[in-house]
C-alpha positions in Angstrom: 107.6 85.9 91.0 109.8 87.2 93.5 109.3 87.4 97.2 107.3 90.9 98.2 108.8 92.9 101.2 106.6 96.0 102.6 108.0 99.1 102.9 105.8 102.6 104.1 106.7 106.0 101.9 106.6 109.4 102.5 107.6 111.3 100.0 105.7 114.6 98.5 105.0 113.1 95.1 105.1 109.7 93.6 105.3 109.3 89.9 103.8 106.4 88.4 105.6 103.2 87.2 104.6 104.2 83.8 105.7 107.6 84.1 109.2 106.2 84.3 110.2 107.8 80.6 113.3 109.7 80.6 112.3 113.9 81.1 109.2 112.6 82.2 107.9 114.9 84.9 104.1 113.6 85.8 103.6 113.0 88.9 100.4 111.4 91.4 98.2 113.0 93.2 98.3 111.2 95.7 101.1 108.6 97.2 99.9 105.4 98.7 100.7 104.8 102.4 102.6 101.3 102.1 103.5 99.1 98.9 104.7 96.1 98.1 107.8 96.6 96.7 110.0 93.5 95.0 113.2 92.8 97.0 115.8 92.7 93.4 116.5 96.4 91.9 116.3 96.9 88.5 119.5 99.1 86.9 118.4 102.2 85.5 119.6 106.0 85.2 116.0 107.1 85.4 115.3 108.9 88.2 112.4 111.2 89.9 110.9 112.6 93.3 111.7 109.5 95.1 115.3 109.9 94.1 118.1 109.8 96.8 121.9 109.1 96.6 125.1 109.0 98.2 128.9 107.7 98.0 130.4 104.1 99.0 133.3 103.9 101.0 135.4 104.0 97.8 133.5 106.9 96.4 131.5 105.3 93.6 128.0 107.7 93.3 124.9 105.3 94.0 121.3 106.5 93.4 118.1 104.5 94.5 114.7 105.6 93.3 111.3 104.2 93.6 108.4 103.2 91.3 105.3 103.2 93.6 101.8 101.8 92.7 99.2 101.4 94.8 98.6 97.5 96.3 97.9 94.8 95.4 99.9 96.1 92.5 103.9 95.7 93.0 106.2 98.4 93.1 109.8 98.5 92.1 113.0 100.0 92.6 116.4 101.0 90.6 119.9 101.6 91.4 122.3 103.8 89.2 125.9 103.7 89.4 127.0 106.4 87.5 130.0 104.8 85.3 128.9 101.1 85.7 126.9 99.4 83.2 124.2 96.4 83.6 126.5 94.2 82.8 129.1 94.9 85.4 126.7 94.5 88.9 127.7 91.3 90.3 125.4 88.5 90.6 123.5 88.8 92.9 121.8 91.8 91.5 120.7 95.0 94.0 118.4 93.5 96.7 116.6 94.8 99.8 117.5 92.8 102.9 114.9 94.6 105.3 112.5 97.7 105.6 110.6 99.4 108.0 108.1 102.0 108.1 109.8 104.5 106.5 113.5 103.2 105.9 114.8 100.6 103.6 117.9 98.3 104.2 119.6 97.3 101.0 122.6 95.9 99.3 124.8 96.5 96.4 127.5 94.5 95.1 130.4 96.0 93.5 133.9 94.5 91.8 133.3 91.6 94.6 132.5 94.0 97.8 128.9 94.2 99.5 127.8 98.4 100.5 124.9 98.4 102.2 122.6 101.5 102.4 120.1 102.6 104.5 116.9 104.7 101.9 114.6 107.6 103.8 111.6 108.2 102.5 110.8 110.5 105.6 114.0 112.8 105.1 115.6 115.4 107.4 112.7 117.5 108.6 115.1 121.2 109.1 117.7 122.4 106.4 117.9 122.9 103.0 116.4 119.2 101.9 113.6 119.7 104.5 111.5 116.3 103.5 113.8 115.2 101.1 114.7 111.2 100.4 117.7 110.8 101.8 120.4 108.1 101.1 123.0 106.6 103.8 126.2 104.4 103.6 126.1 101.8 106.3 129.6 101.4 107.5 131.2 97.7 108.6 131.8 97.3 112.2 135.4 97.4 113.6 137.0 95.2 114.0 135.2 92.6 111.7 132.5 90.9 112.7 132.3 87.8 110.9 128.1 87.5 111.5 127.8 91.0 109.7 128.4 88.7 106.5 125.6 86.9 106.9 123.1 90.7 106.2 120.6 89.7 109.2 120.0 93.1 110.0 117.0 93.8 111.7 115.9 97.7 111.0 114.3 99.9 114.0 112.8 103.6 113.1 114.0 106.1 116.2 111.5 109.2 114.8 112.4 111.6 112.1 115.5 110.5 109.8 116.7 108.7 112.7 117.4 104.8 113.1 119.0 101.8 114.1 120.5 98.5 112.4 121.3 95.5 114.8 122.7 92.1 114.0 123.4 89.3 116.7 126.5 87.1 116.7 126.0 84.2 118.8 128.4 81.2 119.6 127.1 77.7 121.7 128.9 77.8 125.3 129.4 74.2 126.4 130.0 74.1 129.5 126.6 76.3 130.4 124.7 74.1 127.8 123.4 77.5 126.3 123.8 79.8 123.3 125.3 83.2 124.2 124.8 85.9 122.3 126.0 89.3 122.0 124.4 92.6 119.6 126.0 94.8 117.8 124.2 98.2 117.3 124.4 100.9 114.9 122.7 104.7 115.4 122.6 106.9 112.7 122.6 109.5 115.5 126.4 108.3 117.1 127.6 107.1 113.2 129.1 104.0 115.4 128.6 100.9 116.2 128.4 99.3 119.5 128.7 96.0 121.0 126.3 94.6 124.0 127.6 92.8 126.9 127.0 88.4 126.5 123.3 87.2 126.9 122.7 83.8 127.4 119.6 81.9 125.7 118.1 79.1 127.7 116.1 76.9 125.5 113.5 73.8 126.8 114.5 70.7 124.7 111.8 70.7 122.2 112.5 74.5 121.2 116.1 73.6 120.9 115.2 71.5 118.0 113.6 74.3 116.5 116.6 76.9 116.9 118.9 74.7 115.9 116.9 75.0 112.3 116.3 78.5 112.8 116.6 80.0 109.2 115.9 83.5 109.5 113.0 84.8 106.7 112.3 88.1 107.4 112.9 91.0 110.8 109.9 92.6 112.5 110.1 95.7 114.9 108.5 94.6 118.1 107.9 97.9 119.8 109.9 100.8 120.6 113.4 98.9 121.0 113.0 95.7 120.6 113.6 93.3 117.0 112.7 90.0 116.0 114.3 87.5 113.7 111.6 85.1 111.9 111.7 82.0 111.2 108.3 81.3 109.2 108.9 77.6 109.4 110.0 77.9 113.0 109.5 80.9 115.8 110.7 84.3 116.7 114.7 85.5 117.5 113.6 88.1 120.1 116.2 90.9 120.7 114.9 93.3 123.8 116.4 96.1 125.4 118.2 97.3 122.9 119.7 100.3 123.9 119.8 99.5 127.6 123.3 99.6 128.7 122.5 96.5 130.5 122.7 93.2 128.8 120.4 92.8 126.1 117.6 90.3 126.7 116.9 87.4 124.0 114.2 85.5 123.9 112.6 82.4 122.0 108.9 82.5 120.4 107.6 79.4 118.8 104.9 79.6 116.0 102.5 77.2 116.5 102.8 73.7 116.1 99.8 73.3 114.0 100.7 74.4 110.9 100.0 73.9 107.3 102.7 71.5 106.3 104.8 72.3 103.1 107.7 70.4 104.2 109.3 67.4 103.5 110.2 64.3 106.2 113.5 66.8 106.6 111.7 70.1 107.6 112.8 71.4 104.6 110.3 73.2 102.4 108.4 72.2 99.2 107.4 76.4 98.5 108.9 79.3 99.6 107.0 80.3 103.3 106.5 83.8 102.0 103.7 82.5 99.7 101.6 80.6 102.7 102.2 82.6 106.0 103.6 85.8 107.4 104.7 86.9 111.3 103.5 91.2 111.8 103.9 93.0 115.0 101.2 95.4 116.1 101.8 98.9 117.4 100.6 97.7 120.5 103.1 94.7 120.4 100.8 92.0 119.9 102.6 89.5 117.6 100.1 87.9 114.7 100.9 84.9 112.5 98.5 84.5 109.6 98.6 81.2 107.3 96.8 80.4 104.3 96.1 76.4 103.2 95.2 76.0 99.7 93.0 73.2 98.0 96.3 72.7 96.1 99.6 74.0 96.8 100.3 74.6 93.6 97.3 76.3 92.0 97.2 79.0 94.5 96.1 81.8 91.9 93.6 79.6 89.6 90.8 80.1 91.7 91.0 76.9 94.3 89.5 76.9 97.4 91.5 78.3 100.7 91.1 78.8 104.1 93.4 81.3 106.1 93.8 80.9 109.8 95.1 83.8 112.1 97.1 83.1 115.6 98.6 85.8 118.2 100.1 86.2 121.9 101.5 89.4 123.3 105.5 89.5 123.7 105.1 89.2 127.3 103.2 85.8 127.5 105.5 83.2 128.8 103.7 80.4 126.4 
């Protein structure tokens, strides 16, 4: 089963995943507020009221539509590349990288380049596609930036169609015995991107040993401009003051020690995280971890016994 990212919707009608026949116009009545949407695309020229596209940076069409259902059912997604067949995506197929209340970060592959496009289900509230989908190409800084290759973009809603994407490049500074890092910043309002000052993380010696594993999992939105990078394992990137033009602040958060192990003597895991634990941040930025520990690992849907345990702090506690 693949991993489930969520992802809030807006549009004025939904059709129904098995409404997906070609001509087909039936639509909901309703649309549900948030799904869970799998994170690979399927490839189809199918499209319908979710439908949004744009161009690449070479000028190949792409068009991303939506197959909602309400939860715990999954949802899906397709890409059409008018002129490219199944067969000629590249491996790895279509895949979402991050959302956020109503935007979606995701990534095509084509003849060996990535395009990465920020979806709308809000749309531009004035003109003539008032409420409409919308679809956006996400240019590559300039110069290169060799930590945009590595697609941890973290996603942050600015109101309306607006938004942000952020990544962090970081280095290890010697002689200050520290980890300095600098953001880069994209606005859809500017169409740029723009690089922070250095910012030094200071880390005690036992959540060194944690960082130094950090393997990010999935980005949260931690208020109005601030992002996190998540380790489920491990703890929380935190990226503050992001549009300051003073420094940015970074920050480390680790998840509680007592966790449900599914790791080996290595720290590496037996299951994928996703499955047993998940980091959300509240609208009133209180972080919550939530873990579940099953009877047995590997009978989690066969009816064996669980127990889910919840933990949270607010971003300003120094603990």
């Amino acid at each position: 089963m693949a991993a489930l990212s969520t992802v809030s919707v807006r549009p004025s009608t939904l059709m129904r995943p098995n409404s997906a026949a070609a001509g087909s116009t039936a639509a909901s009545s309703g649309y549900p507020e948030w799904v869970l949407l799998t994170k690979t695309a399927r490839i189809s020229a199918v499209r319908n009221a979710t439908t949004a596209a744009c161009r690449t940076r070479d000028g190949q069409a792409v068009a991303v539509s939506f197959w909602l259902a309400d939860p715990p059912n999954v949802s899906h997604f397709s890409i059409h590349c008018p002129g490219i067949g199944v067969e000629d995506f590249a491996d790895p197929p279509p895949f979402v990288i991050t959302a956020e209340g109503a935007f979606m970060l995701f990534c095509v592959t084509l003849d060996g380049s990535d395009h990465h496009f920020v979806y709308s289900a809000r749309g531009n509230p004035t003109g003539k596609k008032k409420n409409k989908p919308s679809l956006h190409v996400l240019p590559d800084p300039k110069p290169s930036v060799e930590a945009f290759k590595s697609q941890q973009f973290g996603l942050l809603p600015l109101g309306d169609e607006d938004y942000a994407v952020a990544f962090l490049d970081h280095r290890w500074d010697s002689r200050g015995n520290t980890w300095v890092y600098r953001a880069y910043v994209f606005s859809s309002k500017t169409k740029a991107w723009k690089r922070s000052t250095n910012a030094s993380l200071c880390l005690s010696e036992s959540d060194r040993l944690l960082f130094d594993r950090h393997a990010t999992s999935k980005q949260i939105r931690v208020g109005a401009n601030s992002l996190g990078w998540v380790d489920l394992l491990r703890g929380i990137i935190l990226l503050s003051n992001l549009f300051d033009d003073e420094r940015p602040v970074i920050t480390y958060i680790p998840l509680p020690a007592e966790k449900v192990c599914i790791t080996d003597k290595h720290g590496y895991p037996h299951y994928a995280p996703e499955y047993f634990c998940d980091v959300v941040c509240c609208d009133n930025g209180l972080i919550k971890f939530v873990e579940v520990d099953f009877e047995d690992a590997d009978c989690r849907a066969n009816g064996k016994a669980w127990k889910a345990t919840t933990w949270h702090r607010e971003v300003s506690w120094d603990d």
